[in-house]
DSSP file (Angstrom, degrees, kcal/mol; ACC not computed):
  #  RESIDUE AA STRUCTURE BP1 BP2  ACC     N-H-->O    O-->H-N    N-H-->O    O-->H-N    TCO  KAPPA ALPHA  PHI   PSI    X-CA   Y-CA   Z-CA
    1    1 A X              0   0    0      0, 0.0   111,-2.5     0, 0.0     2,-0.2   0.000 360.0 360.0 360.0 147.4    0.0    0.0    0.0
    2    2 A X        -     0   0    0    109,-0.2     2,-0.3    75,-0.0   111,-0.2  -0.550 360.0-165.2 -96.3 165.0    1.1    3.8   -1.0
    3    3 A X        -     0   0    0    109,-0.4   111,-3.1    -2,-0.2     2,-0.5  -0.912  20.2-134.8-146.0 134.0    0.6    6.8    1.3
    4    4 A X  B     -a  114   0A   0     -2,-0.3     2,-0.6   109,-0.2   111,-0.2  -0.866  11.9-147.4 -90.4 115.0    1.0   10.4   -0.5
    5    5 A X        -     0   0    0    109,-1.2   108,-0.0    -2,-0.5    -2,-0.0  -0.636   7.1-137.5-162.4 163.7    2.8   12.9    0.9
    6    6 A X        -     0   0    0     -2,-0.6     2,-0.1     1,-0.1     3,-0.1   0.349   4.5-150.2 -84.5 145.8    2.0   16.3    0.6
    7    7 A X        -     0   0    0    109,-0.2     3,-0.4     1,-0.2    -1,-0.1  -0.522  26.7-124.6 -98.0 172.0    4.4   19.3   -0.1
    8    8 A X  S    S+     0   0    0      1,-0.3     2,-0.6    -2,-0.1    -1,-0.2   0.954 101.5  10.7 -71.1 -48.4    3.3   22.5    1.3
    9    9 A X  S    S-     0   0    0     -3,-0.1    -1,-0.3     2,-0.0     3,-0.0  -0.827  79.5-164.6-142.3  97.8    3.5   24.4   -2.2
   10   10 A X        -     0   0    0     -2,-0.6     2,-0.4    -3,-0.4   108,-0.2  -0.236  23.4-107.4 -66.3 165.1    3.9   21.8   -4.7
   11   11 A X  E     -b  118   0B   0    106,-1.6   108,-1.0     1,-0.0     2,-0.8  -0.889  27.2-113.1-105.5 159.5    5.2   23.3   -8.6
   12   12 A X  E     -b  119   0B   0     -2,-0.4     2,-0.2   106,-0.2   108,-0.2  -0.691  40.2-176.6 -69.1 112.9    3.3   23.4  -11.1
   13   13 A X        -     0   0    0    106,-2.3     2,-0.4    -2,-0.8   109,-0.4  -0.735  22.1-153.2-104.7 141.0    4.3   21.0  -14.2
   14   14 A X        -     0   0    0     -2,-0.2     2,-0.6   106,-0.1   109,-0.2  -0.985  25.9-147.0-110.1 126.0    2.9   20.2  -17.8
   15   15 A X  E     -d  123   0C   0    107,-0.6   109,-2.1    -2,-0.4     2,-0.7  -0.750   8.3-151.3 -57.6 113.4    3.8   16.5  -18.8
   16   16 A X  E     -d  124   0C   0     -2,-0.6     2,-2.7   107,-0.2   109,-0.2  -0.730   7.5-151.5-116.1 120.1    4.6   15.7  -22.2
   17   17 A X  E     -d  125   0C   0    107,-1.5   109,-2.3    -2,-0.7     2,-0.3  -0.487  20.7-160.4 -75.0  85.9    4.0   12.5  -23.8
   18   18 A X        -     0   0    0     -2,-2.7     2,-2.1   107,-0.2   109,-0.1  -0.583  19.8-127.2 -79.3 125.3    6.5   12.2  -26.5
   19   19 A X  S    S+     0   0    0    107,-0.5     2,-0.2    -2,-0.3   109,-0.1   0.061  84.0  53.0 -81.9  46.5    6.1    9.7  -29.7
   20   20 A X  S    S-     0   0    0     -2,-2.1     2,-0.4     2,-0.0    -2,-0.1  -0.860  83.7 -95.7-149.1-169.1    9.4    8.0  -29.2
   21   21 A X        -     0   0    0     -2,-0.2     2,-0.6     2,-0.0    -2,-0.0  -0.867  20.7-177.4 -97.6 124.6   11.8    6.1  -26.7
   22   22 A X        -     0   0    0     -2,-0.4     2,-1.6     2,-0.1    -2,-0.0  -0.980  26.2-138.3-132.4 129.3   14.2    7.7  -25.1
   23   23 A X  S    S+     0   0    0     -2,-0.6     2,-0.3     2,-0.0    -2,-0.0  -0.519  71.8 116.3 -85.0  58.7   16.6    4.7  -22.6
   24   24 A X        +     0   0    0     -2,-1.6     2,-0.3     2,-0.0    -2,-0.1  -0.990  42.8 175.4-126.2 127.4   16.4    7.6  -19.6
   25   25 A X        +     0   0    0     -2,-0.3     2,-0.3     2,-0.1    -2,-0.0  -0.539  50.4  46.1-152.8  99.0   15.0    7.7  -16.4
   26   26 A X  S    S-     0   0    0     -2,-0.3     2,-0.4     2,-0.0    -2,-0.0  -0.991  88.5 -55.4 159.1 176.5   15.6   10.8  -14.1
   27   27 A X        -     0   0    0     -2,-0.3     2,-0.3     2,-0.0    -2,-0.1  -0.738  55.7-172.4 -86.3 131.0   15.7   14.8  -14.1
   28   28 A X        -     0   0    0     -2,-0.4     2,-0.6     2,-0.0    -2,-0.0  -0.867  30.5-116.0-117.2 179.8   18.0   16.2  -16.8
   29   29 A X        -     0   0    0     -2,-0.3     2,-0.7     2,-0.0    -2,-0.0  -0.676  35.7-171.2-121.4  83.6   19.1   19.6  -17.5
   30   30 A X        -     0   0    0     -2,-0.6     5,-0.1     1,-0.1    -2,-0.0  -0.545  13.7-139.5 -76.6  95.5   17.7   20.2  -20.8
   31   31 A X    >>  -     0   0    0     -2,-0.7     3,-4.7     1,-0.1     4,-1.1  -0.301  22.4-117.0 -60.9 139.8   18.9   23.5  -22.5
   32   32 A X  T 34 S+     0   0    0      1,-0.3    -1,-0.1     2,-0.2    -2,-0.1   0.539 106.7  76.2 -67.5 -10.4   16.5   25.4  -24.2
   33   33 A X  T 34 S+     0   0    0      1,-0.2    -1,-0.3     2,-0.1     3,-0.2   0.613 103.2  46.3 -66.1  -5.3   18.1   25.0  -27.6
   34   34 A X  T <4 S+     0   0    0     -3,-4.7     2,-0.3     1,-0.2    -2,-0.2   0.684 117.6  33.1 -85.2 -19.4   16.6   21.5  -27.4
   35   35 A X     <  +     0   0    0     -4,-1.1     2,-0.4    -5,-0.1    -1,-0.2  -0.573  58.7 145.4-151.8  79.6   13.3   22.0  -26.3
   36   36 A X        -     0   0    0     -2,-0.3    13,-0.1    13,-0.2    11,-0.1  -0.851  29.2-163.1-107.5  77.8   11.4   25.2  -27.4
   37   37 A X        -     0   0    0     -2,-0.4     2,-0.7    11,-0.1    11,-0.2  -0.392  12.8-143.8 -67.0 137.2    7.8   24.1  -27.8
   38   38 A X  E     -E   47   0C   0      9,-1.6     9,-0.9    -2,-0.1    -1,-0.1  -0.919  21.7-145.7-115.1 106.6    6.0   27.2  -29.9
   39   39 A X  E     -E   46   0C   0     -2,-0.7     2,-0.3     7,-0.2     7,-0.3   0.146   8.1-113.8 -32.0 159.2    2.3   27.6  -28.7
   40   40 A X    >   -     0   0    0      5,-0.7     3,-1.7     6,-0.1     4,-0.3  -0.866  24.7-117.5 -97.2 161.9   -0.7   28.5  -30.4
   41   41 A X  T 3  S+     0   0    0     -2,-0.3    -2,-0.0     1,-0.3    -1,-0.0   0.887 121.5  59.6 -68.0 -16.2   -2.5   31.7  -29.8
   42   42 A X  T 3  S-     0   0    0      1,-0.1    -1,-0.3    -3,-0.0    -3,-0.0   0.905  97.7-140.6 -61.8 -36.7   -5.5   29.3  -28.6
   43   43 A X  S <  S+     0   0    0     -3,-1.7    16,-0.1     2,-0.1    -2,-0.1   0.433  83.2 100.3  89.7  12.1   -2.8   27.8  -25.8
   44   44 A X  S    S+     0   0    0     -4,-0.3    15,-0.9    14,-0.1    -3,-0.0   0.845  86.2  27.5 -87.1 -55.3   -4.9   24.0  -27.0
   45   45 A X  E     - F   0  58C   0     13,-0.2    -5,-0.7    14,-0.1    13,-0.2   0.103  69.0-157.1-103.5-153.6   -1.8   22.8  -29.5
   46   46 A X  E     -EF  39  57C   0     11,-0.7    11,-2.3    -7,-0.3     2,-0.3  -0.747   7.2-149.8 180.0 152.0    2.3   23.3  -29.8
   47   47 A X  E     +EF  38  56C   0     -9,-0.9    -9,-1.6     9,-0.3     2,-0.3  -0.987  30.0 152.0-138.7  93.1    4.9   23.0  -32.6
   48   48 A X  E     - F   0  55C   0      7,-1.2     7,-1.2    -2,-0.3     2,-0.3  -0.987  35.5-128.7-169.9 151.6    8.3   22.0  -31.7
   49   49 A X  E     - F   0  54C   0     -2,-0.3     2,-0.4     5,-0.2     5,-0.2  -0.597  17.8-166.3-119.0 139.9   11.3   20.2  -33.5
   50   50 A X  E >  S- F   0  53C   0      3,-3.2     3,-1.6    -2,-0.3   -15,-0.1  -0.946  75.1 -24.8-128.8 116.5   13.3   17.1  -32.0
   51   51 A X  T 3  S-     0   0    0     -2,-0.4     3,-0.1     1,-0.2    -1,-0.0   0.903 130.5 -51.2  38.4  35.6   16.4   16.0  -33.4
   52   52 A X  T 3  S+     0   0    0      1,-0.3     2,-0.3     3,-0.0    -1,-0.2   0.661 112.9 117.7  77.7   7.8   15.1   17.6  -36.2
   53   53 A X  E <   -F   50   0C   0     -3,-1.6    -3,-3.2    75,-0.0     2,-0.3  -0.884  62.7-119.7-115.4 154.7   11.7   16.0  -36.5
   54   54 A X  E     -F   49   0C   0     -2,-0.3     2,-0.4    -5,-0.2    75,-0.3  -0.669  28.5-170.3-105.0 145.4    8.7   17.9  -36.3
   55   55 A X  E     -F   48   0C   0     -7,-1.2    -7,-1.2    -2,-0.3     2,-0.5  -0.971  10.4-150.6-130.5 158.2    6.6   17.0  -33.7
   56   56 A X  E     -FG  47 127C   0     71,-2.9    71,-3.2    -2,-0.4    76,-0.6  -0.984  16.6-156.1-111.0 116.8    2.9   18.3  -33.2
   57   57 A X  E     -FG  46 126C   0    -11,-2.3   -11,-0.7    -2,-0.5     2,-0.6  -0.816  10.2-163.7-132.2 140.7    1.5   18.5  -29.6
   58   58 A X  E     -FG  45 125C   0     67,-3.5    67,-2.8    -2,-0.4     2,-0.6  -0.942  15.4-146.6-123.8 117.7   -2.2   18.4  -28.3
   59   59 A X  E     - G   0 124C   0    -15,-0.9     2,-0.4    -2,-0.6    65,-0.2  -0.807  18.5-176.7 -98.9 152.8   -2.8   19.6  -24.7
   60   60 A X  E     - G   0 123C   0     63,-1.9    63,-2.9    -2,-0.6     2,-0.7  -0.991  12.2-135.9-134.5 153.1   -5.5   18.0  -22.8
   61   61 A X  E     - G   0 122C   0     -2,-0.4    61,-0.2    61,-0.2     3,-0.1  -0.884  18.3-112.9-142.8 151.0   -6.8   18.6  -19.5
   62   62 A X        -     0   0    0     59,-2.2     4,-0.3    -2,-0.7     3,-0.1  -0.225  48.1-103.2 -56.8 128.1   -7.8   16.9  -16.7
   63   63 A X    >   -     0   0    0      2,-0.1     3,-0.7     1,-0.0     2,-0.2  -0.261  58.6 -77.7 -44.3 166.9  -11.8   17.3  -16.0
   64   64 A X  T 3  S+     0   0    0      1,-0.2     3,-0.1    -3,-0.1    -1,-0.0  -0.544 121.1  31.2 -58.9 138.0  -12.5   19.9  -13.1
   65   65 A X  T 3  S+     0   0    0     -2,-0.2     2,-0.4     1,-0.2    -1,-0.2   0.480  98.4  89.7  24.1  47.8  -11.9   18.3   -9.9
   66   66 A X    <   -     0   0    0     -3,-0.7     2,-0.3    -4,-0.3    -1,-0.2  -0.998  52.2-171.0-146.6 157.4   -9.2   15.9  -10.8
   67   67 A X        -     0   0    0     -2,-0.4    54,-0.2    -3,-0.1    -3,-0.0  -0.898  19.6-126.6-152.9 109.9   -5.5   16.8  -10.6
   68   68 A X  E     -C  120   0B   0     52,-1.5    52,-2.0    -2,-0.3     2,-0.4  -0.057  27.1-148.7 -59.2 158.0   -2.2   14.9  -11.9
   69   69 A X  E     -C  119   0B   0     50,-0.2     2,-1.0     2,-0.0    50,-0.3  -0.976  16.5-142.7-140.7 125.5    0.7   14.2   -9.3
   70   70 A X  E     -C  118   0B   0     48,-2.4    47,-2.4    -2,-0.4    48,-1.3  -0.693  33.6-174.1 -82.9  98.9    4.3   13.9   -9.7
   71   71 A X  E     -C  116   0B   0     -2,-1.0     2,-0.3    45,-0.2    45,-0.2  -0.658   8.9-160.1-108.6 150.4    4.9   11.2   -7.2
   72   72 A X        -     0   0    0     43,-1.1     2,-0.3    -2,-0.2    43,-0.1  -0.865  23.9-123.7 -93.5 158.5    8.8    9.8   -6.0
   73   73 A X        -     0   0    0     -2,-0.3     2,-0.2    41,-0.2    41,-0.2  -0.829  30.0-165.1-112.5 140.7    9.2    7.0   -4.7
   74   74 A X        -     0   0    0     39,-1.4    39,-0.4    -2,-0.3     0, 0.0  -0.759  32.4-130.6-123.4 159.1   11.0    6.9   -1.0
   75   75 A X  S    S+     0   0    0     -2,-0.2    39,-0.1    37,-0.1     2,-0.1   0.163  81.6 102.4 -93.7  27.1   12.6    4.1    1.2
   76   76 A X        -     0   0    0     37,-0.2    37,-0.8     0, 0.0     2,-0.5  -0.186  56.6-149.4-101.4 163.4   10.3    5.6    4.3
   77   77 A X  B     -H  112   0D   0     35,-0.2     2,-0.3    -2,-0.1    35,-0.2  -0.964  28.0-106.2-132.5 139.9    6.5    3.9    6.2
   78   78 A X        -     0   0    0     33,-1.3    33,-0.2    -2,-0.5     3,-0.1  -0.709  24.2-119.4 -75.0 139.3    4.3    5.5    7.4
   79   79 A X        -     0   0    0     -2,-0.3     2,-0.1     1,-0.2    -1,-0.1  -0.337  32.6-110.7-125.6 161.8    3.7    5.6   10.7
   80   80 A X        -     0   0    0     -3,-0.0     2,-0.2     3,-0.0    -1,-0.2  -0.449  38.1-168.6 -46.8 145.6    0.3    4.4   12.1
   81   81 A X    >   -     0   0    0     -2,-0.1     3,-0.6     1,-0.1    -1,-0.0  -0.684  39.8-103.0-123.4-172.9   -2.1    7.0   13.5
   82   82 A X  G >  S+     0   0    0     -2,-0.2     3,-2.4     2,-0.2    -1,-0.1   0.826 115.1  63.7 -69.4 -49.7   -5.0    7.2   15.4
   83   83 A X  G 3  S+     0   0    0      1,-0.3    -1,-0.1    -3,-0.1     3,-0.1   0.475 102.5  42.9 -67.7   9.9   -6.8    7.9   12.3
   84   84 A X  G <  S+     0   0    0     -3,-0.6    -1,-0.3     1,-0.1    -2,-0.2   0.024 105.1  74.2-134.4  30.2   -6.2    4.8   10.6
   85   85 A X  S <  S+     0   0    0     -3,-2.4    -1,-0.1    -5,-0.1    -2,-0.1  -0.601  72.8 175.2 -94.0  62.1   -7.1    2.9   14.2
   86   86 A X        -     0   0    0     -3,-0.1     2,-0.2     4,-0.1     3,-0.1  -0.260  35.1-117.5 -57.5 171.6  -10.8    3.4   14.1
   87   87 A X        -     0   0    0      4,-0.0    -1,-0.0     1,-0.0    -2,-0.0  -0.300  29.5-116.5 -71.1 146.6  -13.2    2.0   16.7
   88   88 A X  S >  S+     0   0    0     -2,-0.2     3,-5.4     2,-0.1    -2,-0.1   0.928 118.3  72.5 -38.4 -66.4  -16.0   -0.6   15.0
   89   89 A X  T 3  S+     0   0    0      1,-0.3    -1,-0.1    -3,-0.1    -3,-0.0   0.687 106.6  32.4 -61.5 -14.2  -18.5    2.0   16.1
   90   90 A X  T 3  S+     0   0    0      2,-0.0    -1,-0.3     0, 0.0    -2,-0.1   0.095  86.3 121.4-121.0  34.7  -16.9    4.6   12.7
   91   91 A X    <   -     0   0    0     -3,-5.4     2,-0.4     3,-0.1    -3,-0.0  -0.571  46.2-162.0 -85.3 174.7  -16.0    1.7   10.1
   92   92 A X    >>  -     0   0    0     -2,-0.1     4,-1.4     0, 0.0     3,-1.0  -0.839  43.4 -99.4-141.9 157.0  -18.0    2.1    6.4
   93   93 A X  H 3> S+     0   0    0     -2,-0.4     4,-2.4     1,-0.3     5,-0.1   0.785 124.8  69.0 -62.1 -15.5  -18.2   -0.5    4.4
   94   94 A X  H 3> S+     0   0    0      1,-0.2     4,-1.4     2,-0.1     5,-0.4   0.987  99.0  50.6 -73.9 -28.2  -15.4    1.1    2.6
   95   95 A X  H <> S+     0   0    0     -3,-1.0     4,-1.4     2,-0.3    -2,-0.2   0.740 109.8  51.9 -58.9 -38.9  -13.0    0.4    5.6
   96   96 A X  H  X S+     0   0    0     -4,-1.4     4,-1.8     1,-0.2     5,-0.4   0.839 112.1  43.6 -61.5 -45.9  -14.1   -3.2    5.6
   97   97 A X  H  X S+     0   0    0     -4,-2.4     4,-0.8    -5,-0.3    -2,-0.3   0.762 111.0  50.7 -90.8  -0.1  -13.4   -3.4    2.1
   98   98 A X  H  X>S+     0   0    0     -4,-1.4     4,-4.1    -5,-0.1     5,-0.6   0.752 110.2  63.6 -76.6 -41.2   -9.5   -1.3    2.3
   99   99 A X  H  X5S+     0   0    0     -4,-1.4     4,-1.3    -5,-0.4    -2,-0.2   0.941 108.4  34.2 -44.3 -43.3   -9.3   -4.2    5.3
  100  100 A X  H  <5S+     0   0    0     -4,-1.8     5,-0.3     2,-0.2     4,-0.2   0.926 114.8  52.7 -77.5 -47.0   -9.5   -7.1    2.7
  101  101 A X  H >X5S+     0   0    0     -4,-0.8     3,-2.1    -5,-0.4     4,-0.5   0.972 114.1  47.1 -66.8 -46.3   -7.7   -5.5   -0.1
  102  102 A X  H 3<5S+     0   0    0     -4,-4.1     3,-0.3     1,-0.2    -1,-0.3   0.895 109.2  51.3 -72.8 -18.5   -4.9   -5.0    2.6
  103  103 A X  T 3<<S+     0   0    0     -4,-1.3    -1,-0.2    -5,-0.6    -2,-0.2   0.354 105.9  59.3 -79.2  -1.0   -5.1   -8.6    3.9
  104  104 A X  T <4 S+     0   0    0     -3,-2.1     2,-0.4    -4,-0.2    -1,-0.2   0.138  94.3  91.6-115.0  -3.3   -4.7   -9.7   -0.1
  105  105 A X  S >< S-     0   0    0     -4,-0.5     3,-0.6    -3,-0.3     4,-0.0  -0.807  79.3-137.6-103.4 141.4   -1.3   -7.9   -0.2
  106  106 A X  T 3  S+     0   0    0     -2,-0.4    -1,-0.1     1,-0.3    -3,-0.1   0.491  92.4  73.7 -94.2  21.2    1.3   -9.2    0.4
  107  107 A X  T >  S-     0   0    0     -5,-0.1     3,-2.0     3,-0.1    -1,-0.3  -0.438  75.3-159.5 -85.8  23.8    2.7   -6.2    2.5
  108  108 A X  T <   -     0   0    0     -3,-0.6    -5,-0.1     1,-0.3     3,-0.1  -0.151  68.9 -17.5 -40.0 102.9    0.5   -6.8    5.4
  109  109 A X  T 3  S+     0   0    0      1,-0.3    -1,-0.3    -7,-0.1     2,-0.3   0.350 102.3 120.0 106.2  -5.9    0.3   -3.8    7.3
  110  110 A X    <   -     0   0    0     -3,-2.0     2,-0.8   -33,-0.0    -1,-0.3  -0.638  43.2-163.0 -79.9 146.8    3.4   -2.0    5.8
  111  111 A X        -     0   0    0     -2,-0.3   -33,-1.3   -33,-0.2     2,-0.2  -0.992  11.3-149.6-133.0 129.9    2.5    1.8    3.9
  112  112 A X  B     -H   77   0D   0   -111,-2.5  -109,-0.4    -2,-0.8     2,-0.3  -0.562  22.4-137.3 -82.2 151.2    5.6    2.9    1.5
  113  113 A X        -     0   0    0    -37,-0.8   -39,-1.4   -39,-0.4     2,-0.4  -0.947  19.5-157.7-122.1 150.1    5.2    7.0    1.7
  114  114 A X  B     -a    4   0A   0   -111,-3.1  -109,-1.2    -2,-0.3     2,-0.3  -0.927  11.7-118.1-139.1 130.5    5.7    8.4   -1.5
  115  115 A X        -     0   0    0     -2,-0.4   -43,-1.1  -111,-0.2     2,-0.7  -0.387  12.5-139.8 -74.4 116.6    6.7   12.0   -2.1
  116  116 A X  E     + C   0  71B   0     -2,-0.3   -45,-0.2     1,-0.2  -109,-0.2  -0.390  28.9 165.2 -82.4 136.8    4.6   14.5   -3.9
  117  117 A X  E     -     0   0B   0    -47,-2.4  -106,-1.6    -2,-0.7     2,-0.3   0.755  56.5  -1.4 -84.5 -31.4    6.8   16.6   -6.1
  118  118 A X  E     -bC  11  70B   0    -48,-1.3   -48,-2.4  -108,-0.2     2,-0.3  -0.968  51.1-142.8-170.8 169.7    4.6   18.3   -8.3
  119  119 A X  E     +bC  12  69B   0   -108,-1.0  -106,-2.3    -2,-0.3   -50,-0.2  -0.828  18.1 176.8-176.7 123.2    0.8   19.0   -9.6
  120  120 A X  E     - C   0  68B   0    -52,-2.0   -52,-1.5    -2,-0.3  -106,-0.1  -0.963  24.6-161.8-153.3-171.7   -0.6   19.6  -13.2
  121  121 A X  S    S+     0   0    0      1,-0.3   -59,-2.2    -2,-0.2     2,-0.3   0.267  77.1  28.8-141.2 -14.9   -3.8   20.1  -14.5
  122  122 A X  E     - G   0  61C   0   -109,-0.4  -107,-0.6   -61,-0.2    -1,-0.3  -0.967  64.5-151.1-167.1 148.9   -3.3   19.3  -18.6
  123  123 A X  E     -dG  15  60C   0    -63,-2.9   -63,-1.9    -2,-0.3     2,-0.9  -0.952  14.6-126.6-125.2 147.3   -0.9   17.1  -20.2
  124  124 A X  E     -dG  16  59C   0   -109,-2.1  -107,-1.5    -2,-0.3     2,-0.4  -0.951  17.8-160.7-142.7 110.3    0.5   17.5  -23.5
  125  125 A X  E     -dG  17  58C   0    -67,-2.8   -67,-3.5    -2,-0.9     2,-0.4  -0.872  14.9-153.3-116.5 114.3    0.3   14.4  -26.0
  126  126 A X  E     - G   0  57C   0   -109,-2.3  -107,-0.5    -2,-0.4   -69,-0.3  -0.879  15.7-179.0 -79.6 123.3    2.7   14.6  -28.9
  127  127 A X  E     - G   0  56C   0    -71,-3.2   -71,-2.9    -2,-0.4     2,-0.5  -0.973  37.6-101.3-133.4 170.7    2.6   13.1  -32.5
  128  128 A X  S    S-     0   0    0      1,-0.3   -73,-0.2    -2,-0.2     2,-0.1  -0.623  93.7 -27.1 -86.3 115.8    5.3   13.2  -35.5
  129  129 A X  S    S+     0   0    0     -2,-0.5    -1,-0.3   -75,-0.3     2,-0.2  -0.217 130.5  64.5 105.7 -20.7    4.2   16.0  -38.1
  130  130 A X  S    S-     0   0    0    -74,-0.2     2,-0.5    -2,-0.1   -74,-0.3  -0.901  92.5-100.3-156.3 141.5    0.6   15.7  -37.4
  131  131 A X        -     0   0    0     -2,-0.2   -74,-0.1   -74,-0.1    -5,-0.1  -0.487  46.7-117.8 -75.7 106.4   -1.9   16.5  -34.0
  132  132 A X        -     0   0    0    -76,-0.6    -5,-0.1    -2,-0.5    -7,-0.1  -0.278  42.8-124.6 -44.4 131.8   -2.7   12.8  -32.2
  133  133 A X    >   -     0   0    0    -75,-0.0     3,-1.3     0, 0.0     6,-0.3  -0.059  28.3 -83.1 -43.2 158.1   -6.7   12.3  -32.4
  134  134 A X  T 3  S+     0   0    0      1,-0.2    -2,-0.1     5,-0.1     6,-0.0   0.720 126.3  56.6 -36.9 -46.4   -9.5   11.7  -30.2
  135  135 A X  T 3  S+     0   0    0      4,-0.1    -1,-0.2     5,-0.1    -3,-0.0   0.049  72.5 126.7-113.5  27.0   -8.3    7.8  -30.6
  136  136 A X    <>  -     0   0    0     -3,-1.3     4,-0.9     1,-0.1     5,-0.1  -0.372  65.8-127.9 -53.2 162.9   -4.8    7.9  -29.5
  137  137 A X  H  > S+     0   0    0      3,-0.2     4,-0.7     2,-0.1    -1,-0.1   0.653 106.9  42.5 -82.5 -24.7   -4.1    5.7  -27.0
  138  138 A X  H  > S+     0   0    0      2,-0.2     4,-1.5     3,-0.1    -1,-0.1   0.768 120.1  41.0 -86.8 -17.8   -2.6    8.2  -24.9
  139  139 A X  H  > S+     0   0    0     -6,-0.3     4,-1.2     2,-0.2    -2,-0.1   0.900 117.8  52.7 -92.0 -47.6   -5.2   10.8  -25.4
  140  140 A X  H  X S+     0   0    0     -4,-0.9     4,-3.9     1,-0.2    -2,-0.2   0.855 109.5  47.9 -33.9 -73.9   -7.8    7.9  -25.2
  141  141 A X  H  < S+     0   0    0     -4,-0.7     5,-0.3     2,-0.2    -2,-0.2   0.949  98.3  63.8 -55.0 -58.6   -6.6    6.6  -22.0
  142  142 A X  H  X S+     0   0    0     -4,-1.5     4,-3.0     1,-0.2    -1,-0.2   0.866 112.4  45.0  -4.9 -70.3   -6.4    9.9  -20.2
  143  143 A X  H >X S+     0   0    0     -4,-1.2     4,-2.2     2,-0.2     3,-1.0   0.986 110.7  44.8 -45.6 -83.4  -10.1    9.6  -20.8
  144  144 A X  H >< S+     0   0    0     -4,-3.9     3,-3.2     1,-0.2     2,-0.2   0.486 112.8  55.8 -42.7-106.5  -11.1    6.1  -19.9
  145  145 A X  H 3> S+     0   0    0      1,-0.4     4,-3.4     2,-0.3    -1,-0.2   0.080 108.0  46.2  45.7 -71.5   -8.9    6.3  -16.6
  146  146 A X  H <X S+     0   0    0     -4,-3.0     4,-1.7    -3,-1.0    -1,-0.4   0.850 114.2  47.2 -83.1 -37.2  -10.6    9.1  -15.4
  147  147 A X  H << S+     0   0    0     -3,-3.2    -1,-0.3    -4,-2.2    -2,-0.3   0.883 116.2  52.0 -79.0 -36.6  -14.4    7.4  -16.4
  148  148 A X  H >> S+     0   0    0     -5,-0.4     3,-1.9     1,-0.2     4,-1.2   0.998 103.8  56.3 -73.5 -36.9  -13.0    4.3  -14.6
  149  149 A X  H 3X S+     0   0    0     -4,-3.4     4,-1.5     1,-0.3    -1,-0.2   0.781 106.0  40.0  -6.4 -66.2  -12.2    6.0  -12.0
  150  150 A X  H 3<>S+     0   0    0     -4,-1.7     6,-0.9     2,-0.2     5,-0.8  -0.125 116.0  60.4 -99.6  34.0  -15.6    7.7  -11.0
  151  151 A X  H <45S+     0   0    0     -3,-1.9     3,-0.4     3,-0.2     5,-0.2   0.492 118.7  31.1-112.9 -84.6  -17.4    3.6  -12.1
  152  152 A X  H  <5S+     0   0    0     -4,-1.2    -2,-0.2     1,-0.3    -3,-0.1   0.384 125.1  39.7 -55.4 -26.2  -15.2    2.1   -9.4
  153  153 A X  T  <5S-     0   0    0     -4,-1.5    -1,-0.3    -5,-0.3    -3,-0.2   0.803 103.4-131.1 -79.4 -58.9  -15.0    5.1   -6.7
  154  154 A X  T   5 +     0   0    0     -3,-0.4    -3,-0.2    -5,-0.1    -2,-0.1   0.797  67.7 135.0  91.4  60.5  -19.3    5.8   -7.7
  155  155 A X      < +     0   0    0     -5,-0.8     2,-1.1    -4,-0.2    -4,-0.1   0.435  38.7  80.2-117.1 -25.4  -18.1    9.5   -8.0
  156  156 A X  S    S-     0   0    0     -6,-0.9     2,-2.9    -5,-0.2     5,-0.1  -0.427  92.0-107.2 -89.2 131.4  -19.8   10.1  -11.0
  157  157 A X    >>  +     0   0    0     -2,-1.1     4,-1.9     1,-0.2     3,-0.9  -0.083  29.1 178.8 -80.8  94.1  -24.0   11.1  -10.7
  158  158 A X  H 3>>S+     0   0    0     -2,-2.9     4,-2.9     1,-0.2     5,-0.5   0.776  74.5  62.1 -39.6 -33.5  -26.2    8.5  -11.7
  159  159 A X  H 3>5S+     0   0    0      1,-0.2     4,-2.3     2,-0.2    -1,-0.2   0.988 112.4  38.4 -73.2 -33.6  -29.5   10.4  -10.9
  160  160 A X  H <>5S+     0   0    0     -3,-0.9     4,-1.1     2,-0.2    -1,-0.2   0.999 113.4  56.8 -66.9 -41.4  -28.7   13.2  -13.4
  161  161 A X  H ><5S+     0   0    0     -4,-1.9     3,-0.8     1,-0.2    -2,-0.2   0.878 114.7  43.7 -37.6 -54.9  -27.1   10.4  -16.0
  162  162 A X  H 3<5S+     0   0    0     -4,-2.9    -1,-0.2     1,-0.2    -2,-0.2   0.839  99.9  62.4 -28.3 -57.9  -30.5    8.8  -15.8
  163  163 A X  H 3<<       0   0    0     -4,-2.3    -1,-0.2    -5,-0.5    -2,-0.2   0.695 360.0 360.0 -57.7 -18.0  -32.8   11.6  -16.0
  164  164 A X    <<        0   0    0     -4,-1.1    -1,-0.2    -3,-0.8    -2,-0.2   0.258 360.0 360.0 -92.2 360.0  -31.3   12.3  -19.7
């Protein structure tokens, strides 16, 4: 099990999802003669050249109330509190069911803390010469994610879906 946690004043970050492989995995210190994305006056797409390839970039953004996180991973737990020792008399059936799911891991009773580093709000989906579509995969996924999300949470509001 993960535990998030929180910086006081996280930064703000745009992700970009680029359409090639790059054998890296870490912060570099990217000079800006490599990577000078040129906006549109709308702010929706970007224009910008990689090793001499043109690349085309589509932002998308997160619905209203949902917010990416830049997480690290730390060698720390988390410490128990009083607020994850309830009393019977304040469990919900969700408690019952984090109880099972933690009794199926094989981490019994350990929480990994992971640090947040940073917050964005839109992500920025690249393809070569041309703007990725509605049925990228990345663009695509964003999407589903966020709809499985609110199936499996029950976040999303059935009485209005109905009524329509």
């Amino acid at each position: 099990m993960l535990s998030i946690k929180p910086t006081q004043t996280p930064r703000r970050l745009t992700p970009n999802i680029l359409p090639c492989t790059i054998h890296h995995n870490g912060p570099l210190k990217i000079a800006k003669r490599y990577w000078t994305p040129q906006h549109s006056s709308d702010k929706k797409t970007s224009t910008a050249y990689l090793r001499g390839r043109k690349l085309r970039g589509r932002v998308v953004k997160l619905p209203a109330g949902y917010q990416g996180v830049l997480l690290q991973k730390t060698d720390r737990y988390a410490q128990p509190n009083a607020d994850t020792q309830q009393g019977a008399s304040r469990r919900t059936p969700l408690d019952e069911e984090d109880d099972l799911n933690e009794a199926l891991d094989d981490d019994e009773g350990e929480v990994k803390v992971m640090e947040q580093k940073a917050v964005f709000d839109e992500v920025v989906v690249w393809g070569h010469e041309v703007l990725p579509e509605d049925g990228d995969e990345y663009v695509k996924g964003i999407e589903e994610w966020i709809a499985f999300a609110e199936a499996m949470h029950g976040t999303h509001d059935h009485d209005a879906s109905e009524k329509s």
